[in-house]
N, C-alpha and C positions, 0 to 999 in steps of 0.2 A: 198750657200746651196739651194738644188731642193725641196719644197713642194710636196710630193705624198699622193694623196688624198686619200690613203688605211693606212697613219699613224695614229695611235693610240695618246691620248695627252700625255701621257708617251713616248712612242717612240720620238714625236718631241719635248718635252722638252731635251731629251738627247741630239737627233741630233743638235738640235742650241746650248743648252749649249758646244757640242765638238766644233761647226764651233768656238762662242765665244773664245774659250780656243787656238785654234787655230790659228785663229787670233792673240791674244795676247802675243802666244809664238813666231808668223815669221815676227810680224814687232818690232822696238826697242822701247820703251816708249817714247814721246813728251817730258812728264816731268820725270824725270831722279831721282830725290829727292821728295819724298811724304810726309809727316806729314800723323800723323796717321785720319787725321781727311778726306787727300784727299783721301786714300788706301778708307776708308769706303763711302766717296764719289762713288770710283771706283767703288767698290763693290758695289755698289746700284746701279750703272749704268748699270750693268751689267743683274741684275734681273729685271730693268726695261726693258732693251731686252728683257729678255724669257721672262716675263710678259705682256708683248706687242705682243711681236709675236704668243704667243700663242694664247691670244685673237684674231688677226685678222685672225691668220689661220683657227680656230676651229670655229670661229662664221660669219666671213665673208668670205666664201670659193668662189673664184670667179665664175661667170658662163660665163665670156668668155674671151679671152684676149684684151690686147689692142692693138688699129687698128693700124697696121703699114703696110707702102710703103717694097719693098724685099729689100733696099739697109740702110746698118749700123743700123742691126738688134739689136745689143746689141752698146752702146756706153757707155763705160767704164770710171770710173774714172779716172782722170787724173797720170798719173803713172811717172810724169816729171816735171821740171821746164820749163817754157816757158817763164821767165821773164829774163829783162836786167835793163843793167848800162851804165847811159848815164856819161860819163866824163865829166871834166869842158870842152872841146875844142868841144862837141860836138858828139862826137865817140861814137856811139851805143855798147857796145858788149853783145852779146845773152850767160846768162849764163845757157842755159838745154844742153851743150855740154863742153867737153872739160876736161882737166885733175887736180885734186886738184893741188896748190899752186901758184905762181905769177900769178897775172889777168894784172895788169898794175901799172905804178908808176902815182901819182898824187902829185906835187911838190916833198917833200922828205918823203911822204909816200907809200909805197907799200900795193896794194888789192889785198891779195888772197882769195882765195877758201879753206877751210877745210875738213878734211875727210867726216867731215856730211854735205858739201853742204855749209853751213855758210861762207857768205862772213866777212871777218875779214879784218878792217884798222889795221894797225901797228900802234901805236901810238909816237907821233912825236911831238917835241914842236912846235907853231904856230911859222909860221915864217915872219907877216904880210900880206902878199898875201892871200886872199880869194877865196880856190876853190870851187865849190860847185858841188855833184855827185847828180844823182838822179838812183832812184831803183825803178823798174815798172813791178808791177805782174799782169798779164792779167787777165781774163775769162778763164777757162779751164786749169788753171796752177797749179800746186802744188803749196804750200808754200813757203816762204822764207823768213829767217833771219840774220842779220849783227849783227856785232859787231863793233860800232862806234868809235872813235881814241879814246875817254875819258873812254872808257871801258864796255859804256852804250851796253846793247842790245835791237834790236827789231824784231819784226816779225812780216810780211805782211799776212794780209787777199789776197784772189785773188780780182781782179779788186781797187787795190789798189798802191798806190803812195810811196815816202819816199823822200825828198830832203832835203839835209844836206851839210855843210861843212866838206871839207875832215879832217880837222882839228878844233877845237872850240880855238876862240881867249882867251885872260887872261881873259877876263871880261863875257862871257854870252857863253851859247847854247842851241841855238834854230833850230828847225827844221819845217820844216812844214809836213802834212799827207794828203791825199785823202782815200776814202775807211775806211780803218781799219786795224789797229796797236795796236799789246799788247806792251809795255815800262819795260823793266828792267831797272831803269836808275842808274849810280854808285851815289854817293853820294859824293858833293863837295861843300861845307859849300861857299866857294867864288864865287861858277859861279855857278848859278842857273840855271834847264835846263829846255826849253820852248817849247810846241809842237802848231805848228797853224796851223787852220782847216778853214778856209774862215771866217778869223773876229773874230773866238774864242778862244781864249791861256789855256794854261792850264799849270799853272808854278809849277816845282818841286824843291826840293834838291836832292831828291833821296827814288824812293818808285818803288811800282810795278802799274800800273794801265793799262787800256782799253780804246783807242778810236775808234768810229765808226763815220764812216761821208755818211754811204749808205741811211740815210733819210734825210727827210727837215731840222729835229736838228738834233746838233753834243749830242751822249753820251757819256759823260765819266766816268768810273766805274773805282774806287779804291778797290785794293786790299790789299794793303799794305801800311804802310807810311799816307801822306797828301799831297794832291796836294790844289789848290786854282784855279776855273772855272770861267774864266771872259769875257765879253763882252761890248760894249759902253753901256749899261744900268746898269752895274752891277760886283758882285763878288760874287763866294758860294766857302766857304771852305769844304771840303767833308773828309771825317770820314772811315776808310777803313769799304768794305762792300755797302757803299752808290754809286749813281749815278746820276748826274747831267744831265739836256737835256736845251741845249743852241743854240739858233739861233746869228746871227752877231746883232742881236737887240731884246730889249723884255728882260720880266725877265728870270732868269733863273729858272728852277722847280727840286725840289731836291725828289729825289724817296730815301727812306732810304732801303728798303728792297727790291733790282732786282734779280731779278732771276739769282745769280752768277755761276749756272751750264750753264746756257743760253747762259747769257755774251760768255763766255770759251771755250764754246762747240769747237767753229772751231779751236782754235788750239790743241785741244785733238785728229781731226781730227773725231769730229760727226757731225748731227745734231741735235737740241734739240728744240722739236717742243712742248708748252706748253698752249695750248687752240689758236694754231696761226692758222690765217684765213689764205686760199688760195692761196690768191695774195702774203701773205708774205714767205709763205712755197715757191712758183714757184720762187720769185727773189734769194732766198738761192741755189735754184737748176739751174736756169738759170746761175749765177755767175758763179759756180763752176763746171755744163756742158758747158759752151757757148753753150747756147740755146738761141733760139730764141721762147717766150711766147706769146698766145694768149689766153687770157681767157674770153669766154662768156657773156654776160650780164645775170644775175640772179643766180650768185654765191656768194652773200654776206651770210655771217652767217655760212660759212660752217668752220668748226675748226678741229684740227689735233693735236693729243696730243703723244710723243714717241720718239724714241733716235732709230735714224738709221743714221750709218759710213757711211762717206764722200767719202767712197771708196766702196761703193756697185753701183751697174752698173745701169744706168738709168733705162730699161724696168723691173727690181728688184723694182726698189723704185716706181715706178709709180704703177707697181700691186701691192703693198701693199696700195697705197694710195685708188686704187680704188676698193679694199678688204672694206674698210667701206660703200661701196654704196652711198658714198655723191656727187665723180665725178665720169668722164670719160675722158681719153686720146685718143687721135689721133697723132700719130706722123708721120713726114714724114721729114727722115733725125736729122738733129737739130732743127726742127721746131717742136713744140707742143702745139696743141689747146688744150683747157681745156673746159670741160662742164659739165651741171648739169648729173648726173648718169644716164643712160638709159639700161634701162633692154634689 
């Protein structure tokens, strides 16, 4: 949606509520089953858009645009997968191409690909042999998510990891992550299922929860269920709602009330920006453009509060950013230096 500086705030309430509505009707929903509690969720997500936007258009009207080089004038969200799967033998294969159903056999299970893209194990009883896959979502990549042989799912943040066994033996499953992974995991009273993040476990039966490993600690946020967050120093059981921040050492510190819109955002396919400084805002955009960031010295304090999709096109988000007068961009290509605002 184009800003024309002769709209009225009526006129561009309507015209972002249409793009909203628009949006919502040409792409398919993430989550599929709502409770009435996440519909009002949505719904408020939604008014925090025009409410947002209306603010920054009406009060912060740019006075000029941001400085770009003539080459990859708009650089678009990502509209693809770019991610692969490394076999046990080795074998890279690139899955942003190629047609739904068999990907490859891995002992006596077969990987395919489903109509939504979701890679799906077949599930198979162990058969002693330990394979183990790995799944690698880039910078720049769309999403992705599996369906692991015990039934469990997950879904990949971009610049994120997933290594697993193609099968889980009778006795445990465990998995390790890099980046960040949301966990559907099934529910199996004898094989408890374990997710390891550099030193920190996080042991289930079967619940819904959040890891991220793109800071110094690892978070983990419960959603559902009870998991147990442990390190050499220690154990916190979490409460759904709650979230744990764990290093490989040191206690662990329990936040009981995280901002669970925040958490979530990325796989709803937003951002959800909530008093976040600069540097944090640029590594959410850096990820998910593959950019390359440069930011100033004398940019501490500056904060960004607002909900703008994952899918709106770089030179889009950046003038809205610099619609509050607090920075300024310079881009050239994928490169973006950031600075304090200058008139």
């Amino acid at each position: 949606m184009d800003w024309q500086k002769d709209d009225t705030e009526e006129e561009l309430k309507k015209r972002i509520f249409r793009s909203v509505i628009d949006k919502l009707e040409a792409d398919p929903p993430v989550i599929r089953r709502l409770t009435w509690m996440r519909k009002l969720s949505a719904a408020a997500a939604i008014l925090l858009i025009l409410g947002g936007a209306v603010y920054l258009l009406l009060r912060n009207r740019p006075e000029k645009e941001i400085l770009t080089d003539n080459k990859d004038q708009h650089i678009i969200a990502p509209g693809g997968t770019k991610a692969t799967l490394t076999l046990a033998d080795g074998t890279v294969i690139p899955l942003g191409s190629g047609e739904n159903g068999l990907i490859a056999f891995q002992g006596n299970t077969a990987v395919r690909r489903g109509p939504d893209g979701r890679i799906v194990y077949d599930r198979k009883q162990h058969t002693g042999e330990v394979l183990y896959n790995t799944l690698t979502v880039p910078r720049g990549s769309e999403l992705l998510s599996v369906v692991l042989s015990d039934g469990s799912k997950v879904w990949l943040n971009v610049e994120s990891t997933l290594r697993f066994p193609v099968t889980f033996d009778e006795d445990e499953r465990q998995v390790s992550v890099t980046g960040e992974a949301y966990f559907e995991v099934s529910r199996d009273a004898d094989r408890p299922f374990e997710v390891e993040t550099g030193g920190v476990k996080t042991a289930v039966l079967g619940t819904h929860f959040n890891v991220n490993t793109y800071q110094p600690q690892v978070l983990v946020t419960l959603l559902e269920g009870a998991v147990e967050v442990s390190n050499d120093s220690g154990e916190q059981l979490l409460q759904p709602g709650q979230q744990a921040a764990a290093g490989n050492t040191g206690s662990i510190q329990l936040n009981e009330k995280p901002d669970m819109e925040a958490v979530m955002a990325w796989k709803s396919g937003l951002f959800k920006l909530d008093n976040s400084d600069i540097y944090t805002v640029m590594d959410q955009l850096a990820r998910w453009h593959d950019l390359e960031v440069r930011i100033e010295d004398g940019m501490e304090g500056r904060q960004f509060s607002g909900i703008i999709s994952r899918h709106t096109d770089l030179a889009t988000v950046l003038n809205m950013l610099s619609m509050t007068k607090e920075v300024s961009f310079k881009r050239e290509g994928r490169r973006v230096t950031v600075s304090p605002y200058q008139r």
